[in-house]
C-alpha positions, 0 to 999 in steps of 0.5 A: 467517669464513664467505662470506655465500653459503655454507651456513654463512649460509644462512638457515633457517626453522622450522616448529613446533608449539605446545601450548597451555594447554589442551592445544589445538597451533598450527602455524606457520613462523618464521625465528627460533623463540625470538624467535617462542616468546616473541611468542606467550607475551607475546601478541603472537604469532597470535590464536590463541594470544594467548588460550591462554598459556603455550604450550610448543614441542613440535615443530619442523622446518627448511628451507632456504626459507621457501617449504618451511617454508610448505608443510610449515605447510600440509601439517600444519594439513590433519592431524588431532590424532591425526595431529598427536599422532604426529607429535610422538610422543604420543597422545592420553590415554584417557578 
């Protein structure tokens, strides 16, 4: 059995992007990614995103801390959507 203080216990946290129904993404931070995945398709995840359901995990990273998981959030909400796109590996349809 691991110990409660090695890295087999050792918390993560998740930062994530969401596409959603219209194609819009929402970026966020979470502990637990499939019980944050279905709060926001059963509309009790952020405003945003209550309004554009379904929503469908497109992207995520992890961390140690939830302070790096914040940070990274920010640092992704601050990027463009062709910058988002990338980083997800698309691009955006051409007209």
């Amino acid at each position: 059995m691991p110990s409660e203080t090695g890295p087999a216990s050792a918390p993560v946290s998740y930062t994530y992007i969401l596409r959603c129904a219209g194609g819009s993404l929402y970026t966020g931070w979470t502990t637990d990614l499939d019980r944050r995945l279905k709060a926001h398709n059963a509309g009790k995840g952020a405003k945003y995103t209550r309004s554009r359901r379904p929503v469908a995990l497109v992207y995520y990273e992890t961390y140690a801390t939830p302070g790096e998981a914040m940070r990274r959030e920010a640092q992704i909400k601050r990027l463009s959507r062709e910058e988002k796109l990338a980083l997800i590996g698309e691009k955006e349809p051409s007209l």
